[in-house]
C-alpha positions in Angstrom: 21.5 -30.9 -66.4 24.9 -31.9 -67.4 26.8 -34.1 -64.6 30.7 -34.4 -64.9 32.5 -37.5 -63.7 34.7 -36.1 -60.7 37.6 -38.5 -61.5 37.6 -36.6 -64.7 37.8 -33.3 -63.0 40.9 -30.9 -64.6 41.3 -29.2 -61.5 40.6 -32.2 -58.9 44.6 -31.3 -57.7 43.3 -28.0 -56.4 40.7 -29.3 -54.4 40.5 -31.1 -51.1 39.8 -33.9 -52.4 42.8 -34.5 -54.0 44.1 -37.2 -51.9 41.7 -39.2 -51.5 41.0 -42.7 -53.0 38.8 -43.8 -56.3 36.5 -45.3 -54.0 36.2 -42.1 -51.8 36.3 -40.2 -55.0 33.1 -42.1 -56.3 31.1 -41.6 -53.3 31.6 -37.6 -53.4 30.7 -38.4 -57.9 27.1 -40.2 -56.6 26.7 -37.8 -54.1 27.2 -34.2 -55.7 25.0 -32.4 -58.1 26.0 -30.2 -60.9 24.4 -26.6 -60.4 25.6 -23.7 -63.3 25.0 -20.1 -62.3 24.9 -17.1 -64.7 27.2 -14.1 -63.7 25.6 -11.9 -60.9 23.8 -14.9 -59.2 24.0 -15.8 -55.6 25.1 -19.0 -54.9 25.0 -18.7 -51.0 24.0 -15.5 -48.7 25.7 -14.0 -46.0 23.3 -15.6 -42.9 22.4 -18.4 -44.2 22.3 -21.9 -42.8 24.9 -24.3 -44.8 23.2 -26.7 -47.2 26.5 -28.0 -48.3 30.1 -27.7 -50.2 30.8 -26.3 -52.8 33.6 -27.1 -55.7 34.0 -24.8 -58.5 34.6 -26.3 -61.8 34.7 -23.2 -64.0 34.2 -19.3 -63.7 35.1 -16.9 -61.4 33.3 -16.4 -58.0 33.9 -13.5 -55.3 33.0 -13.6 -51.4 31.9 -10.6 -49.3 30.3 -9.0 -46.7 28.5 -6.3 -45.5 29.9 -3.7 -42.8 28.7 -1.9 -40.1 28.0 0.8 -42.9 26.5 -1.0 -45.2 29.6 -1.5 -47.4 30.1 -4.4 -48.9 33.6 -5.7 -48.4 35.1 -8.4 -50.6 36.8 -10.9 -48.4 38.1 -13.9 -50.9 38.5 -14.5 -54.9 37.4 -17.7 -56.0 38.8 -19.5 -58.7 38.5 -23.4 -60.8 39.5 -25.6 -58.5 38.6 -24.4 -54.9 36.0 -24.7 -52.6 33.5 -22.8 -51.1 31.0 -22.9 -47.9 33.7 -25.1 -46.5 34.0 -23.1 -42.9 30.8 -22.2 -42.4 30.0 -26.5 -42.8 32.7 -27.8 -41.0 31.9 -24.6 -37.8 28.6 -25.4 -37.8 27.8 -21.3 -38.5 25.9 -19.5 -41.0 27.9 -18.4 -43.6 29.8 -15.3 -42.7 29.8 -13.6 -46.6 27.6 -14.4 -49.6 29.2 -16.0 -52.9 28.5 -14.1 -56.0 29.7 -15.5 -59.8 31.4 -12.7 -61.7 31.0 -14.4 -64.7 28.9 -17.5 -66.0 29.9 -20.7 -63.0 29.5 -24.2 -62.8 29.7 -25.4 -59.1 29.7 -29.2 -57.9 27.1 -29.1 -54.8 27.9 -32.0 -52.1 25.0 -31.7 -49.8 26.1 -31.3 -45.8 24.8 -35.1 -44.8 27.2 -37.0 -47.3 30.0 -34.5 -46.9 29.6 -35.3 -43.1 29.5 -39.2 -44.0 32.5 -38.6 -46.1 34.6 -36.6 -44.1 34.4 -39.1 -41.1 35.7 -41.5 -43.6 38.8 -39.5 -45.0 40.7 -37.7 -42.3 42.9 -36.3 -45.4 39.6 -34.3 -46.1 39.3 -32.6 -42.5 43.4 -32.3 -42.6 42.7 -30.4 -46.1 40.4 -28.3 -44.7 42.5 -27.0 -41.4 44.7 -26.3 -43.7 42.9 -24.5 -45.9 41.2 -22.7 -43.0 44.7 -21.5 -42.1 45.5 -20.5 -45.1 42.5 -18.1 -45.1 43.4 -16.8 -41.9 47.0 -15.7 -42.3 45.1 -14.0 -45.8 42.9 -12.4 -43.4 45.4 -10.9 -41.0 47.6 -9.8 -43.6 44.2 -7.8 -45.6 44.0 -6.4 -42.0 47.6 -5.0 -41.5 47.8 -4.0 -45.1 44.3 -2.0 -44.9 45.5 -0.5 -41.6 49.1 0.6 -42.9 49.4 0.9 -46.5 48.5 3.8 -48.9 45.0 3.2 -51.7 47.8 3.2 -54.2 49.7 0.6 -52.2 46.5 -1.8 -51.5 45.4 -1.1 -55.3 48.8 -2.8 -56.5 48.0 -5.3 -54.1 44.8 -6.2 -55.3 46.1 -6.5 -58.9 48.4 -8.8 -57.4 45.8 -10.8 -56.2 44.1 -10.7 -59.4 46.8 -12.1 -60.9 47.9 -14.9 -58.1 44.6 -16.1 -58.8 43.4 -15.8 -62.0 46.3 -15.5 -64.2 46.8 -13.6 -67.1 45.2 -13.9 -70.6 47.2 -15.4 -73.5 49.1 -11.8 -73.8 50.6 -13.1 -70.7 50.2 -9.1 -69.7 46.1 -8.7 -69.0 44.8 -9.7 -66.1 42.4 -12.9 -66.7 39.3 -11.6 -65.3 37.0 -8.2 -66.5 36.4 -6.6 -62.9 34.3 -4.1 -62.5 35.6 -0.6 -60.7 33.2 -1.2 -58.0 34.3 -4.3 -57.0 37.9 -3.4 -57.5 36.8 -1.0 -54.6 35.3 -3.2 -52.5 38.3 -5.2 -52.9 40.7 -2.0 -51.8 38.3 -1.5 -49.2 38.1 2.0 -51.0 35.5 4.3 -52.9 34.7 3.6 -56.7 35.7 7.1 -57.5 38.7 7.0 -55.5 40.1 3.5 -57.6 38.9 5.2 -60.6 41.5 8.2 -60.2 44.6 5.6 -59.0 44.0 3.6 -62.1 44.5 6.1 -64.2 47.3 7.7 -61.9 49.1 3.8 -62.6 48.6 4.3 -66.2 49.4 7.6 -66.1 52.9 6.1 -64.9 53.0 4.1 -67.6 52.6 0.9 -64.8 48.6 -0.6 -66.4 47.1 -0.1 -69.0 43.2 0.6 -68.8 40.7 -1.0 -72.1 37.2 -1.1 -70.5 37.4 -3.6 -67.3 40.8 -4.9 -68.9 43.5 -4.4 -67.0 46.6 -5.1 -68.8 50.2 -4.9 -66.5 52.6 -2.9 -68.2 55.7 -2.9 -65.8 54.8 -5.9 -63.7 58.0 -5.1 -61.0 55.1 -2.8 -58.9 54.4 -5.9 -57.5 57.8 -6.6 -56.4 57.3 -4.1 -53.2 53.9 -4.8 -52.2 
């Protein structure tokens, strides 16, 4: 399998490990191992026991749960760059979601002993990951107000939003960067399929997307100016 030099890496400045030395830099390169996952794989299940970290290199990669009702509920949208598995190591928990690959991945693995070894070494690394931790939790509290106070249509623009924040937009600079499916465009609303399905087309109906199979191009990209 293919390994990649991690001081090489094109999107090392969105990791944690940005600031740390060559030296530092070469441990993490001996230590990880290059795993590539086809789209629809699990990497890591909701339960589990932490192995390890994980850095994406490439793909797309979404995190969620199951509720009470057997839901599933995605929680975070992983793109190149960031890392994954990261609380659930450093909290000493099982992982609280599982991490599936919307599209083809390739993930660098650092096994939990070394990242352990390595973090005691580089405070910059635990620093990273406080504030990355808080980061996620301001995200979480705001999913929670907006879920609790905000229209489908509303959270709908919001999660196109989102879409675009973190994956861009194709060369068009209009479609959104990533084919979702409806479903998980629901579970990302925290909505039914069928209820998405008919505010999509509503929003294209107002001449706001425009709809191509799981394309998703923007059309009048100001809706996102009042979520």
């Amino acid at each position: 399998m293919r390994h990649f030099n991690c001081q090489n890496c094109t999107v090392l400045s969105e990791s944690i490990f940005a600031g740390i030395d060559s030296n530092e830099l070469q441990v993490i390169n001996d230590l990880k191992l290059c795993k590539f996952y086809e789209k629809g794989d699990y990497l890591f299940h909701e339960g589990d026991n932490p192995t390890g970290m994980f850095c994406l290199r490439a793909g797309k990669i979404k995190v969620s749960k199951i509720g009470a009702d057997g839901k599933e509920q995605i929680t975070h949208l992983i793109h190149a760059g960031q890392n994954l598995g990261h609380r659930a190591l450093f909290g000493d928990e099982k992982y609280s979601g599982s991490a599936i690959a919307l599209e083809n991945v390739h993930i660098c693995f650092i096994p939990k002993k070394g990242m352990e070894e390595v973090a005691k070494k580089n405070p910059e690394i635990v620093w990273a990951v406080a504030k990355l931790l808080a980061k996620e939790l301001r995200e979480a509290e705001s999913a929670i107000t907006h879920l609790a106070q905000d229209s489908v249509r509303d959270r709908l623009i919001g999660a196109l939003k989102n879409l675009t924040e973190t994956y861009g937009y194709m060369r068009d600079s209009v479609t959104i960067n990533a084919q979702i499916k409806r479903q998980d465009l629901a579970d990302l609303v925290g909505s039914s399929r069928e209820t998405i399905t008919r505010q999509l087309y509503n929003l294209q109906n107002d001449n706001l997307i425009l709809l191509s199979g799981k394309k998703i191009t923007i059309l009048d990209k100001s809706i996102f100016n009042v979520t």
